[in-house]
Structures are given as C-alpha cells and as structure tokens.
C-alpha positions as CSV (number, residue, x, y, z in Angstrom):
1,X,10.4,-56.8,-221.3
2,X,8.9,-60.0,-220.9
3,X,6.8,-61.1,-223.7
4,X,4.2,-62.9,-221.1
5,X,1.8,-60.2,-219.8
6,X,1.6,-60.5,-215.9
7,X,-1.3,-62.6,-214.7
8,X,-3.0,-62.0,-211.3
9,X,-3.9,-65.3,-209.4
10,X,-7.6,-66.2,-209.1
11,X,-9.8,-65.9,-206.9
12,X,-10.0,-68.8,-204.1
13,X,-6.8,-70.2,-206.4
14,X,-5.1,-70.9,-202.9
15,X,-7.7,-71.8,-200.8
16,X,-7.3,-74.9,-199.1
17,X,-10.7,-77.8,-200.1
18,X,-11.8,-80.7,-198.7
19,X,-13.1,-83.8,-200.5
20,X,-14.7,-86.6,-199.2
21,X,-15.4,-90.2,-200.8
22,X,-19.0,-91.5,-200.2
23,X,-19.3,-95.6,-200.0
24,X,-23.2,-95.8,-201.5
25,X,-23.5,-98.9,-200.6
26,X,-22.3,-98.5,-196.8
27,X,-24.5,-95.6,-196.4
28,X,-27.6,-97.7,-197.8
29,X,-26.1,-100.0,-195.4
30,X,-26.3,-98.2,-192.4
31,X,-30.3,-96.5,-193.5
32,X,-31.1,-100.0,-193.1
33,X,-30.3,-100.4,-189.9
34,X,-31.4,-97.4,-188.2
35,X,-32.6,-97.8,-184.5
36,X,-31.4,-100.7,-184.8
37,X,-28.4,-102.1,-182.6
38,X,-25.4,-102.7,-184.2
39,X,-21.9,-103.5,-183.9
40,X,-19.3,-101.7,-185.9
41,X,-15.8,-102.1,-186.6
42,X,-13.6,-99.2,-186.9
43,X,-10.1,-98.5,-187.7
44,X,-9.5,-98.0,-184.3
45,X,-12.0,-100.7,-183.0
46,X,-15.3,-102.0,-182.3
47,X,-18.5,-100.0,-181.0
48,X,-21.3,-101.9,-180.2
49,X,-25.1,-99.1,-179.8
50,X,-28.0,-98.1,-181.4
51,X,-27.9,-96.0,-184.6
52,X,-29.6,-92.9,-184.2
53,X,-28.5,-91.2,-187.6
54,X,-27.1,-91.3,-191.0
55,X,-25.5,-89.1,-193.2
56,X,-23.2,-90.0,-195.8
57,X,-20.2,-89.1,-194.2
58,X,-20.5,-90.2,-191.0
59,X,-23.4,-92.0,-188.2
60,X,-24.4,-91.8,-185.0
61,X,-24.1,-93.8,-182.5
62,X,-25.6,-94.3,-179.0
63,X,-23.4,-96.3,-176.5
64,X,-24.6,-96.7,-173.2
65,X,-25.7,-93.1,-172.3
66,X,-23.1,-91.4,-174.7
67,X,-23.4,-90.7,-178.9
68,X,-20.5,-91.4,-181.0
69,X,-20.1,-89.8,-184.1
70,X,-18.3,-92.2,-186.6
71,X,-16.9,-91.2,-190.3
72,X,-17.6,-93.5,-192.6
73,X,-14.3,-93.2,-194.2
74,X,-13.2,-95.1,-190.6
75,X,-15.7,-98.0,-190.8
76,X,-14.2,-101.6,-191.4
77,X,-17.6,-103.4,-191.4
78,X,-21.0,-103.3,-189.5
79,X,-23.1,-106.0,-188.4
80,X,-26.5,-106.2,-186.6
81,X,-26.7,-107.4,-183.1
C-alpha cells in the first residue's frame, strides 16, 4: 500500500491557456493616432492606412478598400503619415 493517498487532477488542470503581453505604451500610441493615417512596420512588413480601431492586442487598419487586423505583439514601430 502506498503511503500517498491517490489524488484526482483538478479541474481545468490540463486545459490548454493563452497569455498575451500588452505594450502600454504602444497601445497609448496607437489611441493617439486614431483616424489618423499611418504607416506601420510589422514583422512581416510595412502597411500604410487609416486606423479605425484599437484594442490592446491588436488594431485596425484600413488599406485601400480592405481592413487589416494587426497584433500588436507583430508591430516593429508606427509612424504618422
């Protein structure tokens, strides 16, 4: 007999999460500039619209006649124009 009494795993033990990190400051950023035009440099590039909306883990952004949704987490730097 084992001397540790069988535990039964918790609820939600093995769930999988997700986490996100929050830039304040790029987030104030990007409030600042809403309706503005801007460019933006990505991981994978450059985007150059109008922001429509913020939230803090990702914007939107209007290019031509087509929105782009952007994660944060994948902005480089942003810059009016």
């Amino acid at each position: 007999m084992s001397a540790y009494p069988y535990q039964q795993p918790q609820p939600g033990a093995n769930t999988p999460s997700m986490s996100t990190v929050i830039d304040p400051f790029l987030y104030q950023t990007l409030l600042s500039v809403v309706q503005r035009d801007v460019v933006i440099q990505t991981t994978l590039g450059n985007l150059r619209g109008n922001v429509v909306h913020v939230m803090p883990d990702h914007v939107a952004l209007r290019v031509g006649g087509s929105m782009f949704f952007v994660r944060t987490q994948q902005i480089v730097w942003v810059m009016p124009g």
